[in-house]
C-alpha positions as CSV (number, residue, x, y, z in Angstrom):
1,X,49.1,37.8,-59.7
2,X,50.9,40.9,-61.0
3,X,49.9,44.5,-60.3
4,X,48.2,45.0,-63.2
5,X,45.9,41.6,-63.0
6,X,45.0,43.3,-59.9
7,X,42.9,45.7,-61.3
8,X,40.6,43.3,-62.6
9,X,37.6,43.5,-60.8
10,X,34.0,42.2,-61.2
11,X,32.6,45.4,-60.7
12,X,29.0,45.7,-59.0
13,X,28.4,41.9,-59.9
14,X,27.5,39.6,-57.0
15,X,29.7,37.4,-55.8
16,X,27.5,34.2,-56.1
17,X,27.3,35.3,-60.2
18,X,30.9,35.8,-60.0
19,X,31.5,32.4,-58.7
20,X,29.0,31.2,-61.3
21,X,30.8,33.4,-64.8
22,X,33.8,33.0,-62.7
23,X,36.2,30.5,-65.2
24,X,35.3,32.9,-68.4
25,X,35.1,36.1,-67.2
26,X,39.1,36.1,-65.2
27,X,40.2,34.3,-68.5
28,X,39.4,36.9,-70.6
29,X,40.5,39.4,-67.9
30,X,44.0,37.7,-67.7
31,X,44.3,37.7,-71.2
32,X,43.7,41.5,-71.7
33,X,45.7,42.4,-69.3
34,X,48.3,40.5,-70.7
35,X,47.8,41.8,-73.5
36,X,47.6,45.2,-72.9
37,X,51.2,45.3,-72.1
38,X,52.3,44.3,-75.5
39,X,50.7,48.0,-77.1
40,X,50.9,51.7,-76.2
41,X,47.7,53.4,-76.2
42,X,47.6,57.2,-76.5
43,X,44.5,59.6,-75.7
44,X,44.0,63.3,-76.7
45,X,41.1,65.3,-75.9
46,X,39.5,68.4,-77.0
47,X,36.6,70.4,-76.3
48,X,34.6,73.7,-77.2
49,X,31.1,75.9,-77.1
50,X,28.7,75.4,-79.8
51,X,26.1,77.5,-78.6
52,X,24.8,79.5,-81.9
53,X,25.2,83.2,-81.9
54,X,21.6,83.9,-82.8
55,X,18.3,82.5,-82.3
56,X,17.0,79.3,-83.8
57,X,14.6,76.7,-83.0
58,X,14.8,74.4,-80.5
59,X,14.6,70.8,-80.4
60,X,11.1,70.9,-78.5
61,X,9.2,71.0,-82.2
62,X,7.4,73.8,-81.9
63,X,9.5,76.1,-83.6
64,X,9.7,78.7,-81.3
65,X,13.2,80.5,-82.3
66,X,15.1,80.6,-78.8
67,X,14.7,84.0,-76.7
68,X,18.2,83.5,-74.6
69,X,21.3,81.2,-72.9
70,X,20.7,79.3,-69.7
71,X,23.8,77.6,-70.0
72,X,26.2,77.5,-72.8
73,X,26.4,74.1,-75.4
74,X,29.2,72.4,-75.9
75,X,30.8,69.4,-78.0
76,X,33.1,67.1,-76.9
77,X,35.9,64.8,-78.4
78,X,38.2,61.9,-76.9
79,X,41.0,60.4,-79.5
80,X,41.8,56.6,-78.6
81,X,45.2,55.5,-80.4
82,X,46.3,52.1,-79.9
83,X,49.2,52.5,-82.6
84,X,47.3,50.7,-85.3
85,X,44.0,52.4,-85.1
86,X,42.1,55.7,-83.5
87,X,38.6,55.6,-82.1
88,X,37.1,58.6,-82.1
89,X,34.2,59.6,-79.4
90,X,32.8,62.6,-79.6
91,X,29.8,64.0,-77.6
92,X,27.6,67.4,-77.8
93,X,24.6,69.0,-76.4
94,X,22.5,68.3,-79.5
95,X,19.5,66.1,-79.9
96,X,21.7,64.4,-83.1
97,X,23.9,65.6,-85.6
98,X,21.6,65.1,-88.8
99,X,23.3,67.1,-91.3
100,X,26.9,67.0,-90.1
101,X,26.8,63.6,-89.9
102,X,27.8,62.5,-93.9
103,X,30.4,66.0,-93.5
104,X,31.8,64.5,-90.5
105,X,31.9,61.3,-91.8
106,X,33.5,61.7,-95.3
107,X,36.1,64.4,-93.9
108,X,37.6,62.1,-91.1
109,X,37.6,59.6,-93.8
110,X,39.2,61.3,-96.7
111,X,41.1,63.8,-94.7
112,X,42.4,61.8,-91.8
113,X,41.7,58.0,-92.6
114,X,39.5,57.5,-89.7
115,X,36.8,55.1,-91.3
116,X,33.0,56.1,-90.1
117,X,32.9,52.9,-87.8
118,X,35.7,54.5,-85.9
119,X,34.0,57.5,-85.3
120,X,31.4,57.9,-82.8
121,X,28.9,60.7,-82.8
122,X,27.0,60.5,-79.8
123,X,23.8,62.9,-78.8
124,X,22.9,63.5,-75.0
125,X,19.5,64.3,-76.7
126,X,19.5,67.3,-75.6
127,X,16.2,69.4,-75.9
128,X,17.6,72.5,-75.2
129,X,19.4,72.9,-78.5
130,X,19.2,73.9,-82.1
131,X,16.8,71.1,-83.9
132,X,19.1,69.9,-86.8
133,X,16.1,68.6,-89.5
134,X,14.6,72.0,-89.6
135,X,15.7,73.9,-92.7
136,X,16.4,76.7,-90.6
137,X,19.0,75.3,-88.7
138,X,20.9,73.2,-91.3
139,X,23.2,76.6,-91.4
140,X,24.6,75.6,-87.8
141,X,24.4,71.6,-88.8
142,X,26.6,72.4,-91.2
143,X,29.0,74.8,-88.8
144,X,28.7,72.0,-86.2
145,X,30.5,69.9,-88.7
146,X,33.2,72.4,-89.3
147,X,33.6,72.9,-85.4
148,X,33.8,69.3,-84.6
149,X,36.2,68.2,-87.1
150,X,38.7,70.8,-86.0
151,X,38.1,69.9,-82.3
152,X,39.0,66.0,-83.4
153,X,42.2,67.3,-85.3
154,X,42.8,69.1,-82.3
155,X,42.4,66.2,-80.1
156,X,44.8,63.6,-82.2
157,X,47.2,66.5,-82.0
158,X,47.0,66.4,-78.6
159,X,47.5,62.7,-78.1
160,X,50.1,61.3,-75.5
161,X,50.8,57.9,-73.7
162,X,51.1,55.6,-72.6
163,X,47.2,55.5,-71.4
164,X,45.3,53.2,-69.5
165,X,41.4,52.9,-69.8
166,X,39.2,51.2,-67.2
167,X,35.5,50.4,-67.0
168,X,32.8,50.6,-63.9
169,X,29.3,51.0,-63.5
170,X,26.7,52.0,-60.8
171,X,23.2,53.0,-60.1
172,X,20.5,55.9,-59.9
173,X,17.4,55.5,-58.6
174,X,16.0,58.1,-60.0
175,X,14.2,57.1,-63.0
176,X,10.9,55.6,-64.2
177,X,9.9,53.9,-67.2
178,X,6.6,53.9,-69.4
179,X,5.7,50.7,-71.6
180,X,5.1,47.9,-68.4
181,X,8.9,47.4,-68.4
182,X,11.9,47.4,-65.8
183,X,13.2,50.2,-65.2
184,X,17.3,50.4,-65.9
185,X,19.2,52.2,-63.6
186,X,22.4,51.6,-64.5
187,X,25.1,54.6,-65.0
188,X,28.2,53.3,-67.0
189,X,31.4,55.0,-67.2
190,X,34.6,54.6,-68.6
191,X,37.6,56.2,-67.2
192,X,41.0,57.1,-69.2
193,X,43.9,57.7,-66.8
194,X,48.1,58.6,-67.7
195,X,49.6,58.0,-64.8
196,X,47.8,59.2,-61.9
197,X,46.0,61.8,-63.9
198,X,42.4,60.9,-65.7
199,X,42.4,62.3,-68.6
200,X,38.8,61.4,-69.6
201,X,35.6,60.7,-68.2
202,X,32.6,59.5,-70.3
203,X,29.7,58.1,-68.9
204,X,25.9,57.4,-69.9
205,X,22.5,56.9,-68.5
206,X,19.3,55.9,-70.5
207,X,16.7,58.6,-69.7
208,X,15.4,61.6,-71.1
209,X,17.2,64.7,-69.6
210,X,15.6,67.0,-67.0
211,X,15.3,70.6,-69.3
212,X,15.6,73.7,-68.0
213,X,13.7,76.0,-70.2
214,X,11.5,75.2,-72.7
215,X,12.5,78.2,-75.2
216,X,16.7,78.9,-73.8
217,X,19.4,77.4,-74.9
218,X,20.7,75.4,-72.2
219,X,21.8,71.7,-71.3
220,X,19.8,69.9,-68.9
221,X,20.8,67.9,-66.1
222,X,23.6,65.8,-67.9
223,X,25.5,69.4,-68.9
224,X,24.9,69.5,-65.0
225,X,26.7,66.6,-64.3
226,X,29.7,67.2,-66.8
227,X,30.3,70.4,-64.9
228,X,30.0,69.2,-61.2
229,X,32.6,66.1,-62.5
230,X,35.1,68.4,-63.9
231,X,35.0,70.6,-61.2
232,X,35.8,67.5,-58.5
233,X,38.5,66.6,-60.7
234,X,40.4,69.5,-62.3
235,X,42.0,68.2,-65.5
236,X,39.7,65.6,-66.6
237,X,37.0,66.3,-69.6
238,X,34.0,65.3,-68.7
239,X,31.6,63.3,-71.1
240,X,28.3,62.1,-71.3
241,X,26.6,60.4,-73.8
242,X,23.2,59.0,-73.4
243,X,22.0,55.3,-73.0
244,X,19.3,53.6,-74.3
245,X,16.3,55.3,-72.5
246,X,13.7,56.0,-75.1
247,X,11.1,55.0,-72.8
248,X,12.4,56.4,-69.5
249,X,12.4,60.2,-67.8
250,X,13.8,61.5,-64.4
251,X,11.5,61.4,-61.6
252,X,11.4,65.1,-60.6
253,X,13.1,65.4,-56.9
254,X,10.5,65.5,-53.8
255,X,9.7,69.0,-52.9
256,X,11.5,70.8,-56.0
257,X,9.1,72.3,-58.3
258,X,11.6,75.1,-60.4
259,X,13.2,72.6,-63.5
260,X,16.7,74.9,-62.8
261,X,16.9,73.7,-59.7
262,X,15.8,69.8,-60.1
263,X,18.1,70.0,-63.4
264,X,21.0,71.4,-61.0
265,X,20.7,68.9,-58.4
266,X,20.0,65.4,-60.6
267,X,22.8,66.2,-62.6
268,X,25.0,66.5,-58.9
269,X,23.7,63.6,-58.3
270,X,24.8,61.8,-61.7
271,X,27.9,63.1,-61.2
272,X,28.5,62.2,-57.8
273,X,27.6,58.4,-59.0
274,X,30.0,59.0,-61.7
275,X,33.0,59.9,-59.5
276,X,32.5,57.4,-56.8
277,X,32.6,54.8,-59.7
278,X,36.3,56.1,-60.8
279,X,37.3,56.1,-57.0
280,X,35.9,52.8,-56.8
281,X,37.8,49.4,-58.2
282,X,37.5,49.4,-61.9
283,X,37.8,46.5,-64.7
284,X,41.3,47.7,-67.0
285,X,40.4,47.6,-70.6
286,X,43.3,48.6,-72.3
287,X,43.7,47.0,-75.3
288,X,43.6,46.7,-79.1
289,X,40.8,49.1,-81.1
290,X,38.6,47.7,-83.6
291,X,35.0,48.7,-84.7
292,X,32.2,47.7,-87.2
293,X,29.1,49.6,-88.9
294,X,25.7,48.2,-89.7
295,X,22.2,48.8,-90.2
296,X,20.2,46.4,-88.9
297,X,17.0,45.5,-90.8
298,X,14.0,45.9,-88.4
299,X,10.5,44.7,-89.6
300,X,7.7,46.9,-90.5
301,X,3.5,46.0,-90.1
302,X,1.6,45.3,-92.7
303,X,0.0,48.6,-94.6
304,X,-3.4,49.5,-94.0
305,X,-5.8,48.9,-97.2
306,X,-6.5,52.0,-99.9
307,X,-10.0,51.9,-98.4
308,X,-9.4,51.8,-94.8
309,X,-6.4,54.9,-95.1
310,X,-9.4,56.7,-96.9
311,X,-11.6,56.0,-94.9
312,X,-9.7,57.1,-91.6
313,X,-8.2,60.6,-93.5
314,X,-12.1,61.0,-93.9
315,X,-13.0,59.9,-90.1
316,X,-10.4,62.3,-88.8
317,X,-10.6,65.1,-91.8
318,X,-7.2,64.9,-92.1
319,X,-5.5,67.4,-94.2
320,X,-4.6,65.5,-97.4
321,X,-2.8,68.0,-99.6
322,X,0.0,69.7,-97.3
323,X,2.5,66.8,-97.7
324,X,5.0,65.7,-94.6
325,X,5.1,68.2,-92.4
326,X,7.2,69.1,-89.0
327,X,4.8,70.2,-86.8
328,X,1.2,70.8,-86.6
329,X,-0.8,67.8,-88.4
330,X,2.8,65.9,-87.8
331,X,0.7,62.8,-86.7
332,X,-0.8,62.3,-90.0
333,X,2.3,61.9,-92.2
334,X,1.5,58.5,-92.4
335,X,-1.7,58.8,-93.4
336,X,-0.7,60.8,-96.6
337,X,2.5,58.3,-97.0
338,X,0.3,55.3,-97.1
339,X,-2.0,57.1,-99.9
340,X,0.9,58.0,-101.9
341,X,2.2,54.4,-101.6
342,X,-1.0,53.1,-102.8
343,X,-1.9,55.9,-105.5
344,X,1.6,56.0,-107.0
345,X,2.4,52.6,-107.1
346,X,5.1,52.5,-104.9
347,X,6.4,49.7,-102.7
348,X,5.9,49.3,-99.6
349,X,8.2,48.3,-97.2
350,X,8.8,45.4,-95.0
351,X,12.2,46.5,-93.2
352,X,13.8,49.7,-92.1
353,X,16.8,48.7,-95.0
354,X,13.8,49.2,-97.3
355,X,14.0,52.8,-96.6
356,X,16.0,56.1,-95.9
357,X,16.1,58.9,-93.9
358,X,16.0,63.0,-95.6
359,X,17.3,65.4,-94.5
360,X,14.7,66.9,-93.2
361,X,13.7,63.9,-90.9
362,X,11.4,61.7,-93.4
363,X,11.5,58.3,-94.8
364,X,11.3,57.6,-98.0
365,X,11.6,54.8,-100.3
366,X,15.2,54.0,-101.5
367,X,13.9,53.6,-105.0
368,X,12.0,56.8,-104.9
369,X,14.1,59.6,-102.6
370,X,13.6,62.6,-104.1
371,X,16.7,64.4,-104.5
372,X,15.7,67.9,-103.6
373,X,15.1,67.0,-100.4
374,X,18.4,66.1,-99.7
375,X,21.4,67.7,-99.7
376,X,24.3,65.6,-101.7
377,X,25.7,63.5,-99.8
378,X,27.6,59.7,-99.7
379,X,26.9,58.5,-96.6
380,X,23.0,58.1,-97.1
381,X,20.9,57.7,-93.5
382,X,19.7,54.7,-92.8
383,X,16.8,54.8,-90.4
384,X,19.1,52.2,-87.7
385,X,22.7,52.0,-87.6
386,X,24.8,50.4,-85.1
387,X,28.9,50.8,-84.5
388,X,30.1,47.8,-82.5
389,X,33.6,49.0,-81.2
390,X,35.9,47.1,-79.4
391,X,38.6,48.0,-76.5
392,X,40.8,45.7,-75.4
393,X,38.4,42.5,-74.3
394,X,35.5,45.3,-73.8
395,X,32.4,46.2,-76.6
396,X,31.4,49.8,-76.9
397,X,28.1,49.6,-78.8
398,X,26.2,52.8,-80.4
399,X,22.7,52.7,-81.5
400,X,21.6,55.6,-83.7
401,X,18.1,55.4,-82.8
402,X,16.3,56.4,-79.5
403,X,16.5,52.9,-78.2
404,X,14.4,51.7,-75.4
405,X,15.7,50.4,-72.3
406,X,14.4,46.8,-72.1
407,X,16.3,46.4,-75.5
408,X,19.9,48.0,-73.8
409,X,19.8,45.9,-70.6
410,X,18.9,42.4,-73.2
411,X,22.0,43.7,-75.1
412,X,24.2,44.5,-72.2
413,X,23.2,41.4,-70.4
414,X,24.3,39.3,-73.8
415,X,27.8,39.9,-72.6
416,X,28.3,41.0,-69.4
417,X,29.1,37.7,-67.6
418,X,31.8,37.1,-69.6
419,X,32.9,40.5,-70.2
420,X,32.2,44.9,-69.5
421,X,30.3,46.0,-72.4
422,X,28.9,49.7,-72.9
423,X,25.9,50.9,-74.5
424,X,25.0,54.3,-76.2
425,X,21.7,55.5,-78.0
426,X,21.4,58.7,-79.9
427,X,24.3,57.9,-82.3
428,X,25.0,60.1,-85.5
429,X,21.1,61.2,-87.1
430,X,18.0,61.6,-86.3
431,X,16.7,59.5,-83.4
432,X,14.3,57.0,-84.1
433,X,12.1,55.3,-81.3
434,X,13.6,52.1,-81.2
435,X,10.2,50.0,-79.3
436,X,9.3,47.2,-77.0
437,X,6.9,44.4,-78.6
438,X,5.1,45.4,-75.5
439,X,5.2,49.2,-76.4
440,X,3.9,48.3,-80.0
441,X,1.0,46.1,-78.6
442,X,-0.2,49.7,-76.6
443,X,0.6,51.5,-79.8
444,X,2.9,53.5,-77.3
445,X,3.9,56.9,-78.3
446,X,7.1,55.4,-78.8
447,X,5.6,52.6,-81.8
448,X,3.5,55.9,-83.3
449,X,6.5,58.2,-83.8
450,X,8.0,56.3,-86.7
451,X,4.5,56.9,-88.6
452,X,3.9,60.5,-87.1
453,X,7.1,62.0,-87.1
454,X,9.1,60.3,-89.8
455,X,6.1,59.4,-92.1
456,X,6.2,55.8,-92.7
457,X,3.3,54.2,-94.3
458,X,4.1,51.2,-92.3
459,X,4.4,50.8,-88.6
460,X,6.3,48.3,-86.4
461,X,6.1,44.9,-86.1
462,X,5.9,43.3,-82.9
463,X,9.3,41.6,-83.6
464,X,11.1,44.5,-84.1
465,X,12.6,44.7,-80.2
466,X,14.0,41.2,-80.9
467,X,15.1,41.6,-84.1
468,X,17.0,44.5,-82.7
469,X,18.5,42.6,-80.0
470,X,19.8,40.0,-82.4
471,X,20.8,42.2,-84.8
472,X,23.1,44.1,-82.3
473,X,24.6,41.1,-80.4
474,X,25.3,39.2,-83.6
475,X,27.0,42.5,-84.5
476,X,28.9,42.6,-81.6
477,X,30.2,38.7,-81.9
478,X,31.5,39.0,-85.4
479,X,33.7,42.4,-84.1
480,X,35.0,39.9,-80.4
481,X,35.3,37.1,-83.1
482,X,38.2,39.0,-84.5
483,X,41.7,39.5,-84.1
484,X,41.8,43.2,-82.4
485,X,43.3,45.1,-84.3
486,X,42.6,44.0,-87.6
């Protein structure tokens, strides 16, 4: 075996599963590695504040403007070349991009050929930062957009090789779950070294950050983390992007009661997993870059009847005549949705596909968006897209929606006997609670938010967590199925 086929590893699987996977998985290892010598990848990085230079609302929906800076914002970018194509990963302390999204993804396209499945805008849903539906903020949405595409010009500029990139995972037991689902506790990380130097670390976890403030600008325990990793290792940019946690939070460190400080030391503790993973042996993924957009068609309920959304507007005196609003009366969007469905004539839908996302955060009816809620734009939102990427023998899968966890471990566990795969949530716009049938039974706060929040007439259906699933893995196949590269 040569020196690079030693770096193959099954990394934190047991060795009775290895044994078990054991033909498949060192075939496909063998064969990346081999073919990894026959390219030159490149990386370039970039990075820079975002932190707006007045106050605006925050994220936390109450519309408070923001009275200070706990900690500065920041976005990041790492530029995969493998000659052919370039993946570009960017990460930022922003719940999601909404409105820079289409600018982002029409300049890269137009401007530097990098097609919108090669380019990966990933949130760390971050509740500490500007809240990009809000009117107000559309302004710095729109200055994000500038800012980031001059940080990934910045980054291809700065490409060098050769590169090598390697994938490894580990734990943190530090999180719960809602919904009467396992918890995942998995903290995945994939390292980009030239030479003895890493270049790039980016690594996830599928929770709900630990804020700091509920009206500062800061960036929670993952902004933590990112510093505590590029301190232990000077020269390396340090990225997190998060996983697919939409139903699962920190559990608050025993004895620590000021958020500052919990913040300070989970995210020293995510970084300390993070770094003993790169010390630790890694799988080498090196290889040939290709990638693949979708939105996958979830299912939506049945509508309630004219009489029974009358009747409960009534039961509740719901305000009938103030439209979809962002905050107070939020949860009643639907309400007024389903009557304007009904009274109007308008379709209902069966499927996310059926419907699109404004810019201010609503869904509408693709036959019926009206455009003066929108800005012009091509690239129209659909309420869940996925990019399944692919390095070397390894998928790097990015979910646009707030997915919950029992849906990322049933994708990741598709694959991972055969192969490293990666999951992120909180891709490009607005985050949509992504359910569990079971969280849909309990009409969850995670099932109610897509009638609440985004106004839907229609909520889930119980199949939506394995319509999901499919929808993603099939994804994923057709993009292995391929000749990298192509």
């Amino acid at each position: 075996m040569n020196t690079r086929t030693r770096h193959v590893k099954v990394v934190g699987v047991p060795f009775a599963l290895a044994a078990l996977c054991g033909a498949s998985f060192w075939c496909v290892a063998i064969l990346s590695a081999t073919h990894a010598k026959a390219i030159e990848m490149k990386a370039g990085t970039a990075k820079a504040i975002i932190t707006p230079d007045k106050p605006m609302p925050l994220v936390c929906g109450s519309g408070n403007l923001s009275d200070g800076v706990i900690h500065d914002i920041f976005a990041r970018v790492l530029v995969l070349n493998d000659g052919t194509n370039r993946l570009v990963i960017t990460t930022y302390d922003i719940n999601s991009l909404d409105v820079a999204t289409p600018i982002l993804r029409k300049r890269c396209r137009d401007e530097l050929g990098i097609d919108a499945p090669y380019l990966l805008l990933i949130g760390t849903h971050n509740h500490q930062a500007p809240l990009g539906r809000l009117p107000e903020n559309f302004p710095h949405q729109r200055w994000l957009a500038e800012r980031i595409f001059a940080l990934i010009k910045e980054a291809i500029a700065n490409e060098q090789g050769p590169v090598q990139v390697f994938f490894g995972w580990g734990y943190g037991y530090f999180l719960k779950s809602s919904g009467n689902a396992p918890t995942d506790y998995e903290i995945q990380l994939l390292k980009v070294m030239r030479g003895n130097q890493a270049v790039a670390m980016l690594f996830n976890q599928p929770t709900h950050l630990v804020r700091t403030s509920g009206s500062k600008i800061g960036v929670g325990h993952p902004g933590r983390a990112v510093d505590e990793v590029e301190r232990k290792i000077p020269g390396v940019l340090a990225m997190y992007g998060d996983g697919c946690g939409g139903n699962q939070g920190q559990i608050m460190p025993e004895g620590i009661s000021d958020r500052l400080e919990a913040a300070t030391q989970r995210g020293r503790e995510v970084a300390e997993i993070a770094v003993k993973i790169s010390e630790g042996p890694m799988q080498e993924v090196t290889g040939r870059i290709s990638s693949k957009m979708e939105s996958i068609p979830l299912p939506l309920a049945p509508p309630l009847s004219y009489e029974e959304a009358r009747q409960l507007a009534k039961d509740k005196d719901i305000p009938l005549d103030i439209g979809f609003v962002c905050k107070k009366h939020r949860d009643s969007n639907w309400i007024r949705s389903l009557l304007k469905h009904h009274e109007e004539k308008i379709p209902f839908p069966t499927k996310t596909t059926d419907l699109v996302l404004t810019d201010y955060g609503f869904l509408a009816h693709r036959a019926v968006t009206s455009p003066e809620l929108d800005e012009p734009r091509e690239f129209v939102c659909r309420p869940e897209e996925v990019i399944a990427a692919r390095i070397g023998p390894m998928p790097l899968v990015a979910v646009q929606g707030e997915v919950c966890a029992p849906i990322g471990m049933r994708i990741k566990d598709a694959f991972r006997t055969q192969r490293p795969i990666m999951v992120f949530g909180y891709m490009g716009e607005h985050n949509l609670y992504i359910p569990t049938r079971e969280l849909v039974r309990l009409d969850a706060y995670q099932s109610r938010v897509i009638r609440g929040q985004y106004g839907s007439p229609c909520g889930w259906a119980p199949e939506v967590e394995d319509e999901m699933v499919n929808g993603v893995v099939r994804l994923v196949r057709s993009v292995l199925d391929e000749e990298p590269g192509k």
